[in-house]
Structure formats: structure tokens, C-alpha cells
N, C-alpha and C positions, 0 to 999 in steps of 0.2 A: 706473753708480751702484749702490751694491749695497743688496742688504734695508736692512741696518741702519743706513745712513745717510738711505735713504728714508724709513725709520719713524720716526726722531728730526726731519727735515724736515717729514712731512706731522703731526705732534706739534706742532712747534713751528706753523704755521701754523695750528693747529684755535686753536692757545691764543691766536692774535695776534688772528687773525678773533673769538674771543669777546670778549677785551680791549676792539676796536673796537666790536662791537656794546654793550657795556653803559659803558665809557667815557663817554661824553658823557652819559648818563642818570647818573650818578654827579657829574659836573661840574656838570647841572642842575639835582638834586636837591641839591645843595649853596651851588647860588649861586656856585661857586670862583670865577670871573671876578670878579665883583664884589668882591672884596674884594685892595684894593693891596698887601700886604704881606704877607710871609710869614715867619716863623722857625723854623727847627728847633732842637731841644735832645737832643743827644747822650745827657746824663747822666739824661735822664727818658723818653726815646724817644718824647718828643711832638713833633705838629707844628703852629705856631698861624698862622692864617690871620687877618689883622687888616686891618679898615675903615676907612678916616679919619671913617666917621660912627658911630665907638664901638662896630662889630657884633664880634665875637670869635667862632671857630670854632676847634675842637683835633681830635687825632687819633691817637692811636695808630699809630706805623711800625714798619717793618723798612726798615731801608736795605737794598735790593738789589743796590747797585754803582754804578760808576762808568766812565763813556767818556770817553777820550780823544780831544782833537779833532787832539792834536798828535802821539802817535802813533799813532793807531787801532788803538786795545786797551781790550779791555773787562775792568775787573778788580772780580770779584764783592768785597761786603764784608768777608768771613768770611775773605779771604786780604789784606785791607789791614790795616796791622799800627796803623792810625792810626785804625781804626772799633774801639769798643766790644765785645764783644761780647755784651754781650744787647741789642743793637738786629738783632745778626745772627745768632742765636742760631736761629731758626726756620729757616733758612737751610738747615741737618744736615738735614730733611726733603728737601727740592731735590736737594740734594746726593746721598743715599744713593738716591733717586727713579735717579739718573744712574748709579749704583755700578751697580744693579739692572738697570738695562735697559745699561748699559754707550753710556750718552751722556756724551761725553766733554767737551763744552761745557758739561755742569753739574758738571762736577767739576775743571777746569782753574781756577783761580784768577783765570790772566791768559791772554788769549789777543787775537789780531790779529783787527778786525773790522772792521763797517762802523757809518754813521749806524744803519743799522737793527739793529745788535745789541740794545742799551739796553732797546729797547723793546719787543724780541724774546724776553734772557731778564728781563723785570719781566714781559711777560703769560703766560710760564712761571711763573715764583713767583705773581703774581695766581692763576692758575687750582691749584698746588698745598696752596700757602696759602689761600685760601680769603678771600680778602682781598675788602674792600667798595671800590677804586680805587686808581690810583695817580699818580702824582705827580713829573714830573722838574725838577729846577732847576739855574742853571747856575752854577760856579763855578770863575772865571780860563778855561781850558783843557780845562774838566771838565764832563760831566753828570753829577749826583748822579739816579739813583731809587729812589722809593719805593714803597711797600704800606703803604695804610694798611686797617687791620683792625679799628678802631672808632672812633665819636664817643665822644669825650669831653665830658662837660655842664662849665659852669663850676666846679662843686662839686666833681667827679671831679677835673680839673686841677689844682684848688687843693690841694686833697688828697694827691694825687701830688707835687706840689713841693715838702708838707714832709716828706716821706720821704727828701729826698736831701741829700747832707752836699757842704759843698767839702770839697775836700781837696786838699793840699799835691804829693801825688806823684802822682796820678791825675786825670782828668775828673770835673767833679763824680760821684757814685754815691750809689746809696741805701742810707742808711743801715743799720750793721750794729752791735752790741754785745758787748763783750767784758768781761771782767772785768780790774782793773788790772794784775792780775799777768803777764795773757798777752804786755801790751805789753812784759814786759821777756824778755829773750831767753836768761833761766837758768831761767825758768818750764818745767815738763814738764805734759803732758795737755793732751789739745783735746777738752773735752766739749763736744756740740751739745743746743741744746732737741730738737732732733730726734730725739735716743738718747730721750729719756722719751718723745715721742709722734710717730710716724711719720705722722702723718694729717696733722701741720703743709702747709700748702700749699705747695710751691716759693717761691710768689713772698710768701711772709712772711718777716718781718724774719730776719737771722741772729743766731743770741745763741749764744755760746760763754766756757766757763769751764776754770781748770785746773785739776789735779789737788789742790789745798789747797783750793779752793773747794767744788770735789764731796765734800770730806772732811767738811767743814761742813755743805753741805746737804743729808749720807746723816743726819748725826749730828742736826742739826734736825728733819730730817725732811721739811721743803719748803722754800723760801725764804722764810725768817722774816726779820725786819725784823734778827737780827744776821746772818744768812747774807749781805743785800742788803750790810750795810754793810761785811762783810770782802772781799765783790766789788768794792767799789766802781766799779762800772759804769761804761765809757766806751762814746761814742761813735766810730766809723771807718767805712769807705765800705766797699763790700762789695768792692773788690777788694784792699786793704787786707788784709779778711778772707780772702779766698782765700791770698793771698801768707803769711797767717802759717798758716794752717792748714797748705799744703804741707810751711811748714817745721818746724813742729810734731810733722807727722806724721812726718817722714824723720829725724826723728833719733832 
């Protein structure tokens, strides 16, 4: 056996053994048994945990993967072309974790494994991630797990869900703003709120306008009530928003 797959073995076991030790104080401190019913939602990367006697519990994920029962392969989320990407987004941590030390089971996408992978790398991500439990469920052929990384109160949830849009070509996603003009595809310029203030937080809404719009609101001055109405503001989902930005940008 050599160093370096000794040291990525006796890794992966420090993290399973912690996973076991704090696991079921997570499970108790939450009541999970108790509560019959479960749902995940892709498009909000919540998970709600539901009571037949009215109790409601939520949670903040990251999908961490999925096992196969049928052919024994484990395939992390971030290479499934059918998971979201910001539920798997935290994931680049683990990942570049593996680049680093040159473990090659956090960096393989898909690989051949056993019952005990699943559980193997989710108390890797637990322990990288910094995560409060986690969570597998099954579906068809499949284990789905999870990392959840905080309680969400009713108000939080609520709140979250009306941040996100359906949308026609995507999973539902949270909501993003553009000005009318960007939707049609002779429009040039992809100004972001983000060019006027860098301190915007990642995870705030996107707004983007084009190049007739920014000529208006240099000439206003800030967004005055004619600058708002020459924009005339829509609504789309932020990967929507990505897809038109790339192509904005490339031409």
C-alpha cells in the first residue's frame, strides 16, 4: 500500500468515524425520525421534512451525490449534468481539497464503488464543508446524499421561495432582472449592478442592463423613474441570466 493512498484512507476514516460520532446527536437534536415525509427542492436547495401532525422542519443542502445500486458507482453531483449547480456549487471546495493533496476519489466524477462509498464521501464533504448533518434518500436504483448546513425557520423558507421564478427552459431558479432590451438578441452591452458596487453580495439578486439603458442612466444620473421606464424591467431565472450574459459577452 503506498504513503499516499494510506493517507487519503486513514482521512477518509477520521471523517466517517466523526460523521458517526455526531450523526445521531444531529438526528436527535432534530427529531428527524419523527417526522413521515420528506421533500427536496432543487430550484431553492431546500429540504423540508414534514409531520402528519402539522410540524414542519427545512434545511439548507448541497447535494453531495449519488450511488448506484445497479451498477456500483458513485457519481459526485457537480459531474451529474441533471443537478443544478448551486446546490453543488460548495462542492469546488472538496474538490480542489483532492487536486491539493492529490486524492483522486474527490476529483473523479464517477467512479466504481461499494455500499460504503455514499456515506464515505458525504462524511468527507460533512467534515470539509463544515456542515450541521446529513441526510440520504432513495430513488428508483439510486442513493441521493445530502449536507445540510442550516435550519431554516418558517419565515426564512418563505422568504426564499419567493426569490425563485419558473421558468420554461430551466429548473425552477431564483430570480434575476434584466432590462427589455437584453431579451432581444440585436441588443449590445451587459452592464451588471455589480460594475457600480462590488460589495453587492454573491448571493443578491442579478440585475443587468444594455448599453442604451446605461446611456440613459449616465445621462439621469441614477435611476430615475424615466431611466426605470426605458428599462422596462423583466423578470428570468438566473441561469437564463448566465446563458445570456456568456452570450453577450462573446460577441
Amino acid at each position: 500500500m503506498s504513503e499516499l493512498k494510506q493517507n487519503f484512507e486513514e482521512f477518509e476514516n477520521q471523517c466517517v468515524t466523526d460523521l458517526m460520532s455526531f450523526q445521531p446527536e444531529f438526528m436527535k437534536l432534530y427529531d428527524i425520525d419523527s417526522y413521515e415525509d420528506w421533500f427536496y427542492d432543487h430550484s431553492t436547495g431546500t429540504f423540508h421534512f414534514k409531520s402528519r401532525d402539522g410540524r414542519n422542519l427545512y434545511f439548507k443542502y448541497i447535494d453531495v451525490g449519488s450511488f448506484s445500486t445497479k451498477a456500483n458507482t458513485w457519481n459526485w453531483s457537480w459531474d451529474n449534468k441533471n443537478t443544478p449547480r448551486h446546490v453543488s456549487r460548495p462542492l469546488e471546495k472538496v474538490k480542489s481539497f483532492g487536486e491539493i493533496n492529490n486524492f483522486e476519489l474527490l476529483t473523479n466524477g464517477l467512479f466504481e464503488g461499494d455500499k460504503y462509498t455514499g456515506w464515505a464521501m458525504t462524511a468527507i464533504s460533512v467534515k470539509l464543508l463544515n456542515a450541521i448533518g446529513a441526510y440520504r434518500v432513495p430513488q428508483e436504483h439510486l442513493f441521493i446524499y445530502f449536507i445540510f448546513t442550516n435550519e431554516l425557520t418558517q419565515e426564512e423558507y418563505d422568504e426564499l421561495k419567493d426569490k425563485y421564478v419558473d421558468c420554461t427552459n430551466h429548473v425552477s431558479d431564483r430570480a434575476a432582472f434584466v432590462c427589455q432590451h437584453l431579451l432581444d438578441d440585436t441588443s449590445s452591452g451587459f452592464h451588471e449592478a455589480f460594475d457600480l458596487d462590488p460589495l453587492i453580495e454573491p448571493d443578491d439578486e442579478h440585475q443587468a442592463w444594455c448599453d442604451q439603458c446605461e446611456k440613459i442612466r449616465l445621462k439621469e444620473g441614477e435611476w430615475t423613474d424615466a431611466a426605470m421606464a426605458f428599462a422596462n424591467i423583466k423578470v428570468i431565472c438566473n441561469q437564463c441570466y448566465f446563458d445570456m450574459k456568456g452570450k453577450k459577452l462573446s460577441n
